[in-house]
C-alpha positions as CSV (number, residue, x, y, z in Angstrom):
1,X,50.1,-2.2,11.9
2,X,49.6,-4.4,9.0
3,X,50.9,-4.0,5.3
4,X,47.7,-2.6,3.5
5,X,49.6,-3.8,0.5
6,X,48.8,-7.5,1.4
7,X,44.9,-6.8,2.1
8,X,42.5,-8.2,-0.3
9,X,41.0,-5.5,-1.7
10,X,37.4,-8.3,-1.7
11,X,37.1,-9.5,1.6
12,X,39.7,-7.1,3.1
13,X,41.6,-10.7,4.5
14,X,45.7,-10.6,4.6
15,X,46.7,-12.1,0.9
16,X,50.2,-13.1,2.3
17,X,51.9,-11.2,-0.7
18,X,50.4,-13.2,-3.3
19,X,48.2,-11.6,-6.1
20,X,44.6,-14.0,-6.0
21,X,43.5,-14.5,-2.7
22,X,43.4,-17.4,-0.9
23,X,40.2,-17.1,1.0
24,X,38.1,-15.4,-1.4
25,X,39.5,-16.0,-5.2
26,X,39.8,-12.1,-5.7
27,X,42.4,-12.0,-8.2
28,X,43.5,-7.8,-8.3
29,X,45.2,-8.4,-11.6
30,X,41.8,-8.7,-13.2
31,X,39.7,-6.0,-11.3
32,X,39.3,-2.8,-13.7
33,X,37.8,0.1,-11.2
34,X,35.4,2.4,-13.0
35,X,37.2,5.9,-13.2
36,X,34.7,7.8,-10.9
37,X,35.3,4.7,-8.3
38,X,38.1,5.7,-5.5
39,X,41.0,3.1,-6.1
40,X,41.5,0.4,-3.8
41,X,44.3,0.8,-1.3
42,X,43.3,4.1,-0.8
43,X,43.6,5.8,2.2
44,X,40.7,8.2,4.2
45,X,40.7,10.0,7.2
46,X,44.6,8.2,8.0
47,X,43.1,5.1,9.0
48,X,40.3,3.7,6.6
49,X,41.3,1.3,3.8
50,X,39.2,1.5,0.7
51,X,38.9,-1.6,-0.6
52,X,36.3,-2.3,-4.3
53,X,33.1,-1.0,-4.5
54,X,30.5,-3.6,-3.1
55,X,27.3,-0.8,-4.3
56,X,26.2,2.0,-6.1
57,X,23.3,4.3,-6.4
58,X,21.7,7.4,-7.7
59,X,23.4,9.2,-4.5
60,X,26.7,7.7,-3.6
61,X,28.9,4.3,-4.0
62,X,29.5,1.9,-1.4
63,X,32.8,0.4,-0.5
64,X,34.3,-2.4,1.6
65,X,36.9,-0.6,4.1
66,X,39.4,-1.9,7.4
67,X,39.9,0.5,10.3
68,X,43.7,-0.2,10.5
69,X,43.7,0.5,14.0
70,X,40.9,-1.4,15.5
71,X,41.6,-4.2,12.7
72,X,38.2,-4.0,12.1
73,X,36.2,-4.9,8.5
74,X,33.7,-1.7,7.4
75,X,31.8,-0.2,5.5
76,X,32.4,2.8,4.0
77,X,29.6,4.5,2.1
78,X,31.0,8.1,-0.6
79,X,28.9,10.7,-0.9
80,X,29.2,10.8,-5.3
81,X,25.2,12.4,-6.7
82,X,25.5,10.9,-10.2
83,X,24.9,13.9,-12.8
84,X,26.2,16.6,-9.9
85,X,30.1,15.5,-9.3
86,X,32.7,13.5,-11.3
87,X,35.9,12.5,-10.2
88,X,39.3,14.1,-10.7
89,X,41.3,11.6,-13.1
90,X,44.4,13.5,-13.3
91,X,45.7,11.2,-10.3
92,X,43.6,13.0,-7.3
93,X,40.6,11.4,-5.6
94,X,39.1,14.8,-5.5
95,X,35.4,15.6,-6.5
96,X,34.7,17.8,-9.0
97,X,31.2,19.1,-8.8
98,X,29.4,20.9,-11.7
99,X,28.8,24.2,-11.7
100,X,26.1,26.6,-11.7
101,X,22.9,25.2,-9.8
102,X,24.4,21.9,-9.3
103,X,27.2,22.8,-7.1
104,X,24.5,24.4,-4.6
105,X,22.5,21.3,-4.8
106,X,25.7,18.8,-4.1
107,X,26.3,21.3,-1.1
108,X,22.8,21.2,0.2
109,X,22.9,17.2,-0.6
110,X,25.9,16.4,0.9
111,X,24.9,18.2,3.9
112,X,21.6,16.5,4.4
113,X,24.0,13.2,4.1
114,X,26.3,14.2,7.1
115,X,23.2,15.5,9.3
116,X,21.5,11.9,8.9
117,X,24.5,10.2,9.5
118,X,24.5,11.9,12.5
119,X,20.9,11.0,13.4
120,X,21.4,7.7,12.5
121,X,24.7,6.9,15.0
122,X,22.7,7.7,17.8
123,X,20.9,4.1,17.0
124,X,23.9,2.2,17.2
125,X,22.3,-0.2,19.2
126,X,19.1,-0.7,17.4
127,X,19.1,-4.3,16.0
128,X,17.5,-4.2,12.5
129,X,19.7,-0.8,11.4
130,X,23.1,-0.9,10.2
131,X,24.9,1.0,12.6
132,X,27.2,4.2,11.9
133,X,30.2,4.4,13.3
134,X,31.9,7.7,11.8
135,X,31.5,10.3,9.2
136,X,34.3,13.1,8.0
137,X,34.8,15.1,5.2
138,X,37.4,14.6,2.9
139,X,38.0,14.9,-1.0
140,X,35.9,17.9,-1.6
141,X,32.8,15.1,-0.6
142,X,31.6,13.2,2.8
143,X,31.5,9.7,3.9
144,X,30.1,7.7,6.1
145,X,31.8,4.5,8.2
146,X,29.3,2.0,8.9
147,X,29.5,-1.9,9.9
148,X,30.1,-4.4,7.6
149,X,27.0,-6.9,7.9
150,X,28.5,-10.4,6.7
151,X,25.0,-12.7,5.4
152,X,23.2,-12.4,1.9
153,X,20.4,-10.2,0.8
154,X,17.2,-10.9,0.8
155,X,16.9,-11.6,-2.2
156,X,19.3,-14.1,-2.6
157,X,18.1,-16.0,0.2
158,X,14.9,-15.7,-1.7
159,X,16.5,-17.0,-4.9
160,X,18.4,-20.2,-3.0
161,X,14.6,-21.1,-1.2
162,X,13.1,-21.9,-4.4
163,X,11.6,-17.7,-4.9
164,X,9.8,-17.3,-1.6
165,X,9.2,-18.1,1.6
166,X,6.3,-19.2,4.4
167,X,4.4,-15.7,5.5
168,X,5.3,-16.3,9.1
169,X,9.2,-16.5,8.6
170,X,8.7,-13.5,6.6
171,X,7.6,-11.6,9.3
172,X,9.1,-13.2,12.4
173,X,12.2,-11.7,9.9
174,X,10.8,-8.3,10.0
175,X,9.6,-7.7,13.9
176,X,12.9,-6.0,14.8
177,X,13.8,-4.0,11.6
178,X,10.5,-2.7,12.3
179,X,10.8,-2.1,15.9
180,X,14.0,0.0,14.9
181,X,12.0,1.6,12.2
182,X,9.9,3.1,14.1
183,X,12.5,4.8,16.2
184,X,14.5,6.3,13.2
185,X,11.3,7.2,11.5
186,X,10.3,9.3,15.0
187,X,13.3,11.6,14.5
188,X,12.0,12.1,10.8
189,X,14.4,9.9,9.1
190,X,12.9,7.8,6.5
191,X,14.5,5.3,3.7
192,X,12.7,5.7,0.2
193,X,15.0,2.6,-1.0
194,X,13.5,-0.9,0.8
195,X,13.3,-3.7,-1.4
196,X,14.7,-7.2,-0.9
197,X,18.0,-6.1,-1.7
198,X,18.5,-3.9,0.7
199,X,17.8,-6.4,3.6
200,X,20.3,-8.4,4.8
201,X,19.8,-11.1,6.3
202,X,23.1,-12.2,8.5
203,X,24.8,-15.5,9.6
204,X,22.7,-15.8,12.5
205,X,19.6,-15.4,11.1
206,X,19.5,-11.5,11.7
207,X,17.6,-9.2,9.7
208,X,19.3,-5.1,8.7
209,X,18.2,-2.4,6.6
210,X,20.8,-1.4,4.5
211,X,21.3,2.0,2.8
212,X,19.6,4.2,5.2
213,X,18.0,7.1,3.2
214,X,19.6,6.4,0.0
215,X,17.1,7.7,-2.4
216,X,16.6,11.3,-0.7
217,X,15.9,14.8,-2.3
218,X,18.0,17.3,-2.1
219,X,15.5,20.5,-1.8
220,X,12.8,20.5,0.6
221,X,9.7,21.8,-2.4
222,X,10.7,18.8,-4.2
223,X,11.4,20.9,-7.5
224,X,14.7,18.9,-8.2
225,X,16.2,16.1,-7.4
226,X,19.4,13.8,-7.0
227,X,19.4,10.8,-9.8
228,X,17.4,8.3,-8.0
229,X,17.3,4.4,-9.2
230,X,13.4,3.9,-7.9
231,X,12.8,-0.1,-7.9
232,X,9.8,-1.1,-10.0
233,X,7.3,-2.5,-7.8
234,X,8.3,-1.1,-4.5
235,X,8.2,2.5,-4.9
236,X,4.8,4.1,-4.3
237,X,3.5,6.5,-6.5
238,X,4.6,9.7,-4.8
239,X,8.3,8.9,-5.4
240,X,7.6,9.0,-9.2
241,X,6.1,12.6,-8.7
242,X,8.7,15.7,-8.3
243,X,6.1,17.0,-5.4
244,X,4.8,13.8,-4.1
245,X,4.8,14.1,-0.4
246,X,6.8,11.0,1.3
247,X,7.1,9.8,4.9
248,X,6.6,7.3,6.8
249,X,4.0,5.9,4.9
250,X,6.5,6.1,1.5
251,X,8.5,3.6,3.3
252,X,5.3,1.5,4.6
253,X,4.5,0.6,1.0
254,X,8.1,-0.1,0.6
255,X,8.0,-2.7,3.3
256,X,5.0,-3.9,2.8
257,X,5.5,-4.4,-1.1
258,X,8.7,-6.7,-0.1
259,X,6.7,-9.3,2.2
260,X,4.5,-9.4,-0.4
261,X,7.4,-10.4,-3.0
262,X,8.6,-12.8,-0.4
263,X,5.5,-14.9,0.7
264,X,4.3,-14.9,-3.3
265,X,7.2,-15.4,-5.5
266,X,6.1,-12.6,-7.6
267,X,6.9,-9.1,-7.5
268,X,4.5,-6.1,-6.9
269,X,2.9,-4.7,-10.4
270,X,4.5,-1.2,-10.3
271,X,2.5,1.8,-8.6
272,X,2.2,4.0,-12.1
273,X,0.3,1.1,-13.6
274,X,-1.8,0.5,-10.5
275,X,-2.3,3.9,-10.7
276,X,-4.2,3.0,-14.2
277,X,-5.5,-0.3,-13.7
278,X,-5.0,-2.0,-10.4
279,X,-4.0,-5.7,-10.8
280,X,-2.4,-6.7,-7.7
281,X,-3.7,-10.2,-6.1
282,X,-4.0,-10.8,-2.6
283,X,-1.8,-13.4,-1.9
284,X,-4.0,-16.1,-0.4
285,X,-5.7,-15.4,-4.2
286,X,-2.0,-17.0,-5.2
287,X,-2.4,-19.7,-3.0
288,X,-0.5,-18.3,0.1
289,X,-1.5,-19.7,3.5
290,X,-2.2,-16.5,5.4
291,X,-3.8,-15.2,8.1
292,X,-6.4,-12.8,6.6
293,X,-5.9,-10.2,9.6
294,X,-2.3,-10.1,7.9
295,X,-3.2,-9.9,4.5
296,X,-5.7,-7.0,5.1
297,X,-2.7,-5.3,6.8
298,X,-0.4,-6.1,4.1
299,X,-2.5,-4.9,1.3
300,X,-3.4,-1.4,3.1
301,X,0.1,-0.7,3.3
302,X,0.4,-1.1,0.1
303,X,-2.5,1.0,-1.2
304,X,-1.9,3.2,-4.2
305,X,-3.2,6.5,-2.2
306,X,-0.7,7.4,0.7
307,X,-3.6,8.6,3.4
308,X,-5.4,5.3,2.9
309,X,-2.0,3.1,3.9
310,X,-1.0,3.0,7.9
311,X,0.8,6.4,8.2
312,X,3.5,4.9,10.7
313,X,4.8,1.6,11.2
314,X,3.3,1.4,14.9
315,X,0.1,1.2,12.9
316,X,1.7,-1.8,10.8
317,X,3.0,-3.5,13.7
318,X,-0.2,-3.5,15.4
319,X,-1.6,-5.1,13.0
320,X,0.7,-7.9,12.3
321,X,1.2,-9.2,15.5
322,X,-1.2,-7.6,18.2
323,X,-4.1,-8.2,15.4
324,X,-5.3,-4.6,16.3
325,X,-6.2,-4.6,12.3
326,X,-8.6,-1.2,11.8
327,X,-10.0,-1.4,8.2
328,X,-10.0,2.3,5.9
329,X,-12.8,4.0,7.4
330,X,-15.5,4.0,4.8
331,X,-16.2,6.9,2.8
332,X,-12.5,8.3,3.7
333,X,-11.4,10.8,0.9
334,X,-7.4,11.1,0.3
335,X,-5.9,14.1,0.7
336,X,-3.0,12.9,-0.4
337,X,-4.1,12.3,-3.7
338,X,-8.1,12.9,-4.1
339,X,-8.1,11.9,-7.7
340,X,-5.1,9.6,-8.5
341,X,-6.3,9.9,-12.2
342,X,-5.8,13.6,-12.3
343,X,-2.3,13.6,-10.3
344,X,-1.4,11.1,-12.9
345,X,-2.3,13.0,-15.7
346,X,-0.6,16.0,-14.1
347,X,2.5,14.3,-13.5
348,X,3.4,12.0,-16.4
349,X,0.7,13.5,-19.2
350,X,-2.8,12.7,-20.2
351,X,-4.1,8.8,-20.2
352,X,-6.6,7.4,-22.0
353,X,-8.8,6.8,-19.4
354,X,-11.6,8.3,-17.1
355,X,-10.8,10.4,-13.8
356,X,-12.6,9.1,-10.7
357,X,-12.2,9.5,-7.6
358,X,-11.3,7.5,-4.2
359,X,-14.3,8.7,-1.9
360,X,-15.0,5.0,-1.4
361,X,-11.3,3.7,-2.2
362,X,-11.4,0.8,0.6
363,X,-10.3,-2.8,-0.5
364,X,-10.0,-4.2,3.1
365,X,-12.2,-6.6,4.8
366,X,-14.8,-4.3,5.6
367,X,-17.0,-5.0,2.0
368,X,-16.8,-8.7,2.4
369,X,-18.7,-8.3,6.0
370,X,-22.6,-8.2,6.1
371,X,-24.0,-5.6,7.9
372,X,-26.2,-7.3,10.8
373,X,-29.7,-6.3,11.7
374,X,-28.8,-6.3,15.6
375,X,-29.3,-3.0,15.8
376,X,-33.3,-3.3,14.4
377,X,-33.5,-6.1,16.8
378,X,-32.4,-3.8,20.0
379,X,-34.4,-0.8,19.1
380,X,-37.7,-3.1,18.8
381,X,-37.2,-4.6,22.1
382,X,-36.6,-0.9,23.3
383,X,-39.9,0.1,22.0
384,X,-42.0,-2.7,23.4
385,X,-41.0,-2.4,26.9
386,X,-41.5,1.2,26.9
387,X,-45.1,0.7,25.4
388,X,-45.3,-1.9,28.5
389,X,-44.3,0.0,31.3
390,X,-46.9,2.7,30.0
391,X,-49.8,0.5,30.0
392,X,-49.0,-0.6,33.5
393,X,-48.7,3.0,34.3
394,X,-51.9,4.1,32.8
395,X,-54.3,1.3,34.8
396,X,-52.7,2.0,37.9
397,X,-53.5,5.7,37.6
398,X,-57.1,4.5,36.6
399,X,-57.5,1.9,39.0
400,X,-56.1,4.7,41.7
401,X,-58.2,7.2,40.7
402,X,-61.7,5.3,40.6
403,X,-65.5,6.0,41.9
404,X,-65.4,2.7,44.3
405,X,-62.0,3.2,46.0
406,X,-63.1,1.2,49.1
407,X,-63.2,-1.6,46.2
408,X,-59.6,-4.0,46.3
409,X,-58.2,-3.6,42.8
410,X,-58.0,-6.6,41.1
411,X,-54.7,-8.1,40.5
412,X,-53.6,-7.6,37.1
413,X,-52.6,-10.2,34.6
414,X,-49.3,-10.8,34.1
415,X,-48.5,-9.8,30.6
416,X,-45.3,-11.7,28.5
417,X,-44.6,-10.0,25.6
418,X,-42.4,-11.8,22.9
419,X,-39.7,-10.1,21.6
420,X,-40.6,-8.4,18.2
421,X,-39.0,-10.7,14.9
422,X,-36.5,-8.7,13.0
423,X,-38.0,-7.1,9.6
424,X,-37.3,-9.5,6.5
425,X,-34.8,-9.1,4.2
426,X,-36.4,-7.1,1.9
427,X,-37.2,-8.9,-1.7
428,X,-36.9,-7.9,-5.0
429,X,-38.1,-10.0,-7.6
430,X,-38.4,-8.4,-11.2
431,X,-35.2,-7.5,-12.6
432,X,-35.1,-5.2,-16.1
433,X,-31.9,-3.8,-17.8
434,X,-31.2,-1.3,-20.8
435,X,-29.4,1.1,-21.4
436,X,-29.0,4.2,-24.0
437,X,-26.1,4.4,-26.2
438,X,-24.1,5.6,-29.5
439,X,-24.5,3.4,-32.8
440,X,-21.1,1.3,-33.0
441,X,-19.7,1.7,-36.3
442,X,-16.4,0.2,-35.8
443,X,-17.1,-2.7,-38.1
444,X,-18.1,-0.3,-41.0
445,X,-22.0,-1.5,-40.0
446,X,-24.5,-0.8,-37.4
447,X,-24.0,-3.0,-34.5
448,X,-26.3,-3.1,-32.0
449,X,-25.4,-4.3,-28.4
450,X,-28.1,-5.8,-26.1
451,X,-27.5,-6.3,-22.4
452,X,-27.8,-8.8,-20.8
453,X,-28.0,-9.7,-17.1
454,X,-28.5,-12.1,-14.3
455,X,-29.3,-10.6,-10.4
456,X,-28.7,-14.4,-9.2
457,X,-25.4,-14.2,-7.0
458,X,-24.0,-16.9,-9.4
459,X,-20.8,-15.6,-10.3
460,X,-20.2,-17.1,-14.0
461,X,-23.1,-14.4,-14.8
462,X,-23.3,-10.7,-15.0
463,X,-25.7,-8.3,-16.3
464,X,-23.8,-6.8,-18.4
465,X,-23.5,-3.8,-21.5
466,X,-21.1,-5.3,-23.6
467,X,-18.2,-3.3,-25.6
468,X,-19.5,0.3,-26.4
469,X,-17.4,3.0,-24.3
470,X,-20.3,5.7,-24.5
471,X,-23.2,3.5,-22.5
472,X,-25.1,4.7,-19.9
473,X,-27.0,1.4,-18.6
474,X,-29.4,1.2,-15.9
475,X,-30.4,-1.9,-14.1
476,X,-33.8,-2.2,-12.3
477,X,-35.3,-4.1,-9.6
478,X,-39.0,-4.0,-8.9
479,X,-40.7,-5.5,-6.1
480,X,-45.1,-6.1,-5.5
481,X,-45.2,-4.3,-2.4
482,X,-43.1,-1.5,-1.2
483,X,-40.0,-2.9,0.8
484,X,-38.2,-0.9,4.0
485,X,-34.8,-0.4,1.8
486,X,-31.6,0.9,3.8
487,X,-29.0,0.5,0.7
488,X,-27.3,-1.8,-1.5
489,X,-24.1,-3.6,-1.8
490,X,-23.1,-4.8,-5.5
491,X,-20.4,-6.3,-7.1
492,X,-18.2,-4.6,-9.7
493,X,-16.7,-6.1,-12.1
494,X,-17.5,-9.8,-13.9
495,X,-16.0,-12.6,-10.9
496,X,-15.9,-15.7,-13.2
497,X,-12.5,-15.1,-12.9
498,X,-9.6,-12.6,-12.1
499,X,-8.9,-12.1,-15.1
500,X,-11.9,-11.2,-16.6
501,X,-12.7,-9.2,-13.8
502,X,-9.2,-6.7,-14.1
503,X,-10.1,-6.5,-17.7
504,X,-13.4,-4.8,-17.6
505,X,-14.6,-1.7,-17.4
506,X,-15.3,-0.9,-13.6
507,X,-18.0,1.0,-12.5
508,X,-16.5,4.4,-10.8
509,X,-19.8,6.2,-9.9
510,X,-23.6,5.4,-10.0
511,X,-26.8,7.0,-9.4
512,X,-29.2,4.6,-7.1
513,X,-32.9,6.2,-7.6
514,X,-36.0,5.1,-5.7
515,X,-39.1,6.3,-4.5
516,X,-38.9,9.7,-3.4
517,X,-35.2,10.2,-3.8
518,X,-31.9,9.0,-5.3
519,X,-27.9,8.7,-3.8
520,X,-25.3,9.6,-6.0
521,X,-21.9,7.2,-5.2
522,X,-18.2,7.5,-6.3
523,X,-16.2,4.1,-6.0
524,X,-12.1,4.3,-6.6
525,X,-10.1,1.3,-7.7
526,X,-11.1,-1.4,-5.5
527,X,-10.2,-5.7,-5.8
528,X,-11.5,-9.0,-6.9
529,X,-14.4,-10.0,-5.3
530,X,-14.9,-6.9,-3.2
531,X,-18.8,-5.8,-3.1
532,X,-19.4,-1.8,-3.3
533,X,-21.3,-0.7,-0.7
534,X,-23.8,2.1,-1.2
535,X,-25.5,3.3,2.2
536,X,-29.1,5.4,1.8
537,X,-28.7,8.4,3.7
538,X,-32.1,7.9,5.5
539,X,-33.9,3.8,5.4
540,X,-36.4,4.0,2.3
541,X,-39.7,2.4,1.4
542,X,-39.9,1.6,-2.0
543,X,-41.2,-0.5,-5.4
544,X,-38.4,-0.1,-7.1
545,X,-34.2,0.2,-6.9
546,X,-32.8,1.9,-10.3
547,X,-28.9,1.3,-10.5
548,X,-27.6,4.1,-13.5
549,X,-24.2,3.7,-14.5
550,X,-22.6,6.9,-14.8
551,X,-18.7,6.7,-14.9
552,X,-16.7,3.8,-16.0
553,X,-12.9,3.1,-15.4
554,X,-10.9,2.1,-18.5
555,X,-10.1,-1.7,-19.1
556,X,-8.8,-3.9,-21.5
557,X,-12.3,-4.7,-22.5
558,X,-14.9,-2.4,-22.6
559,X,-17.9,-4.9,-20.5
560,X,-19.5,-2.8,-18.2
561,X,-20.5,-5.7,-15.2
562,X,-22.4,-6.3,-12.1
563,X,-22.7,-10.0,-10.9
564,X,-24.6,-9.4,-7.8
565,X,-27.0,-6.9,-5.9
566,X,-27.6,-6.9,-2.4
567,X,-30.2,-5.1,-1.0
568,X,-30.6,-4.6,2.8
């Protein structure tokens, strides 16, 4: 056996007695350990050498290790909860753990970490996990003895390639950790902690998922937890929330949020201020050659609202590489999170803004679709050839039936009937806005605010109701002669640009009225340049389409906008 005197306690390579090592440049004599970090040179289970710490998180610190008999380079990962266990500095590498509640909750966490280490060796061979190769208890805590995956992070490889990198290495990098995802996720183990470093990427161009389960809670109901480091822009919103429920779909957002950071250079805006304004740009909006079956599968896994994402990673992977891309189903409520206002509010206190609702909270590529007229087409070529098969039925019965029947019938005709034209798009050509509101008196004066609007498609106008929160404005469209009238798409939000759209007010619910009747929509948060579509529940004839603004959606300005109307 070797001298673990002579082991570098960086790289874990024999020093040859000297103090600063010759292969890496670790130089002992200037390494100061924390006092909660076992020392190097230590000794577990009688043959794993601790070497520094290489990480360290809310649940435990990671440290390079050798298995003195196999002469093999490890990891070794410490079960340590920061603000649950300190260590023993009289000499011992004992844990203390604190007393009172926090000793049962070390208990049930360090449990939890043996039982998935457990779980997770059965993977050994799974090619995008690291793979666990022992676990023991020793020091009043447990460990876990992993492999030692030699390569950089993602992230740095990020860093070295100028910040990011073309979509489809980004997920030719991903297929396997997500083909082994979806095994360790089916024995209902999930991660709570991807982001780009956490991915390491190894010397032959290998992908693993480090940290398995690192940000776990430690009681089932969620009413306390360990000390968990959540990564701005990768955690969803349910890991902010003490009794936000996570699975499968936590760690979908996860993944999907570090793509995203890899094929755009720029990192996710964080969920709790999507939660409150949504501001996250597709990537092809950034320039990003994509394929936009993989964009709209990238942006629903990382929708704010867990139900709306894929709710496993099969789902994912269907849609990245077999295309099998299935948009939000329209009109699908979360149950998750049915207002993400209110769960806000409830969680992290009362905003400044107005509660909505995400009956209609679908930003794929459904909206941007137009609904075709095939199915008028088919059921007016139905009709006609059933009114033609009765008319040929009726003179034969006539002709059958007649005083003279010693008389040849003639021979009828033949008839060709033209297949009926589809209904025209029905047209709407006077346009009126107003609107009822509050006197402004912010300047000290009455201000009166006039809309103004333009029903034109051109997206440099809006009608719009500008900069008084308490406006109720309708917009109007009249027509000369009633028009067949099965709904409306419109825009929401002013699209000259992105940034003037995210800064308005958006509409969150409207009242459409018409003759005889009237619908009543919610929207949620949707995305630039998505149209709202608002179905009739029965086709309408009608003079008139009234659009009334009911609920708006805080923004930086206070422009209520529409840029376009459809009507279909």
């Amino acid at each position: 056996m070797k001298d673990i005197n002579n082991f570098c306690p960086a790289c874990m390579a024999d020093r040859g007695g000297v103090k600063i090592c010759p292969k890496c440049g670790f130089d002992e004599s200037t390494y100061d350990a924390p006092p909660h970090h076992l020392r190097p040179g230590t000794l577990l289970n009688g043959k794993y050498l601790v070497g520094k710490a290489i990480g360290e998180g809310g649940f435990g610190i990671t440290y390079v290790g050798y298995e003195l008999n196999l002469e093999i380079k490890l990891a070794i990962k410490e079960y340590f909860p920061n603000g649950f266990a300190s260590r023993d500095v009289s000499g011992t590498d004992t844990v203390t753990v604190f007393s009172g509640t926090g000793q049962d909750m070390f208990i049930q966490g360090r449990d939890k970490f043996i039982n998935e280490a457990k779980t997770l060796a059965k993977f050994d061979n799974l090619p995008g996990i690291v793979s666990v190769k022992d676990f023991f208890m020793e020091n009043g805590t447990a460990y876990i003895v992993m492999e030692y995956v030699e390569g950089e992070t993602l992230k740095d490889f990020l860093k070295r390639n100028g910040g990011k990198t073309p979509p489809e290495n980004i997920f030719a990098m991903m297929q396997p950790l997500m083909k082994s995802l979806i095994e360790v996720h089916n024995q209902g183990l999930i991660h709570r902690d991807i982001s780009p470093d956490n991915i390491m990427i190894t010397a032959d161009s290998k992908v693993k998922l480090l940290d398995f389960g690192a940000a776990r809670d430690i009681s089932a109901d969620g009413q306390k937890s360990l000390s968990i480091q959540l990564k701005p822009g990768y955690a969803p919103e349910e890991q902010y929330r003490s009794h936000g429920k996570q699975g499968p779909w936590t760690d979908i957002y996860a993944l999907c949020a570090t793509m995203y950071r890899a094929i755009t250079g720029t990192q996710p805006v964080e969920a709790l201020e999507r939660m409150q304004r949504d501001t996250l740009v597709r990537p092809s909006a950034l320039g990003v050659q994509i394929d936009p079956i993989k964009e709209a599968a990238l942006m629903r896994g990382m929708e704010i609202v867990a139900s709306n994402r894929f709710q496993n990673v099969s789902e994912l992977y269907n849609a990245l590489y077999n295309g099998q891309y299935t948009p939000i189903p329209a009109g699908q409520t979360s149950t998750a999170a049915p207002n993400v206002s209110q769960t806000f509010n409830n969680a992290y206190g009362t905003q400044t803004q107005t509660p909505y609702n995400t009956v209609q909270y679908n930003n794929t590529m459904q909206y941007q679709k137009k609904k075709s007229l095939l199915p008028f087409v088919i059921a007016g070529i139905g009709a006609a050839a059933a009114i033609l098969i009765a008319l040929v039925i009726f003179f034969f019965v006539m002709n059958y039936t007649s005083s003279e029947p010693e008389e040849a019938a003639a021979e009828p005709t033949p008839t060709v009937t033209a297949a009926p034209t589809p209904p025209p798009a029905p047209v709407f050509t006077g346009v009126e806005a107003s609107s009822t509101r509050d006197t402004d008196m912010t300047s000290g004066s009455p201000v009166e605010y006039f809309p103004v609007y333009a029903i034109d498609g051109n997206p440099a106008t809006a009608w719009s109701a500008d900069r008084n929160i308490s406006l109720k404005p309708t917009l109007t469209l009249t027509a000369e002669t009633r028009q067949h009238v099965t709904g409306i798409r419109m825009s929401n939000g002013y699209f000259k640009s992105e940034q003037t759209y995210t800064r308005n007010r958006r509409i969150t619910k409207v009242m459409v009225e018409y003759e005889g009747g009237q619908k009543t929509q919610e929207f949620g948060i949707d995305q630039f340049g998505i149209m709202q579509d608002i179905r009739f529940d029965a086709p309408v004839d009608t003079t008139y389409i009234s659009i009334h603004v009911l609920e708006t959606y805080y923004g930086d300005w206070e422009d209520i906008c529409i840029s376009e109307v459809q009507v279909y």
